[in-house]
Every structure is written in C-alpha cells, then in structure tokens.
N, C-alpha and C positions, 0 to 999 in steps of 0.2 A: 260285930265290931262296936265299941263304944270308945268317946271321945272327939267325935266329931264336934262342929260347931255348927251353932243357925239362930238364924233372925226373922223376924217378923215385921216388915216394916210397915209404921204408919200410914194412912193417908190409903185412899182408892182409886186406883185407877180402870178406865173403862178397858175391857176386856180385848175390844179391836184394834186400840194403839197397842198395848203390849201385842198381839198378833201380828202386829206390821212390824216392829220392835225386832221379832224372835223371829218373823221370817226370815228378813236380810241378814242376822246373826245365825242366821242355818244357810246359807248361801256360803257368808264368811267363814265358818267351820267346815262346810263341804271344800269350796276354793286351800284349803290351809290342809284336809286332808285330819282334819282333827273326829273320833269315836264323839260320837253322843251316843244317847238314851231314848226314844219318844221324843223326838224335835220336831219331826216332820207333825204326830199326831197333836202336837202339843198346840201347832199353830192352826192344826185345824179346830182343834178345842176351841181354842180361844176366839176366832171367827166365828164360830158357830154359837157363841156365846155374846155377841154383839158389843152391846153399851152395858153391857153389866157391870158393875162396880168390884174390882176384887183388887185385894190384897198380894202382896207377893212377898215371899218370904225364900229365905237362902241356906242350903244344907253344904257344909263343906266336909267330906269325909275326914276322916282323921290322921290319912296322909297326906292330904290335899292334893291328890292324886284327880278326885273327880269334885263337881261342885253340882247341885244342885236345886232348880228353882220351883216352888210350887207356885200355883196360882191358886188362891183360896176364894173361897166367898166371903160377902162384904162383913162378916160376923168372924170369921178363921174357924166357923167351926165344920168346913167340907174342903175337901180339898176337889178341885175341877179339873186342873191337870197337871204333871209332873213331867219335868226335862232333865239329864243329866249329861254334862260336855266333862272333857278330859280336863285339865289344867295346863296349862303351858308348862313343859320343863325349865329347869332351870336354867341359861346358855352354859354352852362350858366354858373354860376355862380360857379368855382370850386368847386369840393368837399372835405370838410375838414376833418379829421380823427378825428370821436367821440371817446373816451377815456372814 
C-alpha cells in the first residue's frame, strides 16, 4: 500500500512517561473494544526501556483506517517499538426526531 502519511516529531521524550502514556490508552482502547497491534508489548518495551530518551513519530495508513506510533531512539535511526490502534469511524448520520 502506498500513500500513507507520517511524522517524526521533535524533541525526546523519556521512554517511561510514554509507557505510563500508552498503558492507560491500552486500557481506554481495551474499555472502548477498539483492535490494536503490539500495545500490550509496546508498553512493555518502553518500561523496559527506562529513562531513555526517544523520539516518536506517527504512520497513518492511507485510509486512515489504522494509525500507527513508533518509538525510535534518540538519533531515529532504530526503531525500539511499534503500536498500531484502528481509527475511530466516522459517526453516522445523525438521528432525527420522527414526529
């Protein structure tokens, strides 16, 4: 598939905030009933990874269907771990009050 989108964003963050981060947002996706990817191993990565400085950067597929987040190291040039959650559909179509 090509066509996707992704970013790499600035600045470092320590490896065990984002793991405290993406735990509770694996909780909220578990409670909501929404598919990931490696969420669960993702938060163990990044625990096991401590204070390390990493990068995180964002893959959206190209029908925005799924989204996905790396954690890189503090260079971008390893990736340390990878997660990928569904998107929110879209809602449908309001509902209008029959009379």
């Amino acid at each position: 598939m090509t066509g996707g989108t992704f970013v790499v964003w600035d600045g470092l963050v320590p490896a065990a905030r984002l793991a405290h981060t993406y735990r509770t947002r694996s909780r909220i996706t578990q409670k909501r009933g929404r598919p990931t990817l490696a969420l669960g191993a993702t938060v163990d990565l990044l625990f096991q990874a401590g204070e390390e400085p990493l990068r995180v950067g964002r893959i959206d597929a190209p029908d925005m269907s799924w989204t996905f987040m790396l954690f890189l190291n503090a260079t971008a040039t390893a990736v340390l771990a990878c997660t990928g959650v569904t998107r929110s559909e879209p809602p449908d179509e309001p509902a209008t009050d029959a009379k």
